[in-house]
C-alpha positions, 0 to 999 in steps of 0.5 A: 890976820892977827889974833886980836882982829880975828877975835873982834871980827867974830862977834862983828860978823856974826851981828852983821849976819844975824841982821841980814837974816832978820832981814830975810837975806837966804845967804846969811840964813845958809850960814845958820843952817850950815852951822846948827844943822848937825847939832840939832840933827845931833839933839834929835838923833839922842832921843830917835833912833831914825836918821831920815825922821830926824833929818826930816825934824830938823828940816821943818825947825829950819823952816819955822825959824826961816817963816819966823826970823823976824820975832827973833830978837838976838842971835842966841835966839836963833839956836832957842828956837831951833831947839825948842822947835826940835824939843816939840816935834821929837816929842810927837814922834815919840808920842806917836810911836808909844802909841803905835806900840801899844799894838806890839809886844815890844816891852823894853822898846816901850820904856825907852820910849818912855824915858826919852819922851820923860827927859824931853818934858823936863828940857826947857830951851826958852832964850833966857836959860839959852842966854845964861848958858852962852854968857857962862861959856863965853866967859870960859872961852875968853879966859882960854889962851889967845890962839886957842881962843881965835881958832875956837871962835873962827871955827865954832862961830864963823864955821870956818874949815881947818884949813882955812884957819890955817892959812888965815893964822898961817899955822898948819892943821895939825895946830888947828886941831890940837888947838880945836880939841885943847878947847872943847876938853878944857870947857867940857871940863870946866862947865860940867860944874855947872849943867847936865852933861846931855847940854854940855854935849848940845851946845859944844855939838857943832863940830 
């Protein structure tokens, strides 16, 4: 496929399949599952120190999101309302958990509780900043060069393997990758004049 078809082909899918999943189709929902599932497991992961508990949130925003996909109006939505989702159930676990604290002598897991529940109250993931930060790196990442940019897209919005990649643009892996990493580094770099690291990190997550 050449370059140019790939790029366009992206964003075609990925209405094609936002539409199918409004539409309650359970194989374009697997799709977003299987693309966001370890970012927010990552999101979570950075506040609870509990994999099974984090897993377990992430579960329960696939669900909501699944029982509330018709009131999502774009596909940028879909990732606002897993993080939103994510943000209000990490918050009572943590809640939870300061309060269960209050019968144990442990000081320091106390702050820290503290600061983790501090930095999730000021996170705000409503569509309209999710909007905002998606324009700015999709602008970033239509001014990366062309192979850089298809593999990027075919990788981060369709969830494609290397090595289908590679064979798709008849290229070898190692190509993939270089390109793959060659992407994240130069984003990382140019949109940390613009947010906090932490979201930066979120939204490039999806590896």
């Amino acid at each position: 496929m050449a370059l140019e078809d790939s790029l366009s082909h992206s964003n075609d899918v990925v209405s094609m399949l936002f539409i199918r999943f409004k539409n309650g189709d359970e194989k374009a929902f697997k799709h977003f599952y299987d693309l966001l599932y370890s970012s927010i497991l990552g999101f979570c992961m950075q506040f609870i120190d509990d994999e099974e508990q984090s897993n377990h949130i992430v579960q329960e925003a696939f669900i909501n999101l699944w029982l509330h996909r018709t009131s999502i109006e774009k596909p940028g939505g879909i990732r606002s309302f897993l993080y939103t989702a994510a943000k209000s159930r990490c918050l009572n676990h943590l809640k939870h958990e300061k309060v269960k604290r209050r019968y144990r002598d442990n000081h320091l897991a106390e702050k820290e509780n503290q600061l983790n529940i501090s930095i999730l109250d000021s996170m705000t993931f409503d569509e309209l900043v999710i909007r905002e930060m998606e324009e700015i790196i999709s602008q970033f990442i239509e001014a990366l060069p062309e192979q850089t940019r298809a593999i990027f897209k075919l990788k981060r919005f369709e969830g494609k393997k290397n090595s289908e990649i590679a064979e798709e643009l008849n290229i070898s892996i190692k190509t993939v990758e270089a390109h793959f990493t060659k992407a994240l580094r130069t984003l990382r770099k140019q949109l940390k004049d613009y947010f906090p690291e932490l979201l930066i990190a979120i939204f490039l997550q999806n590896l």
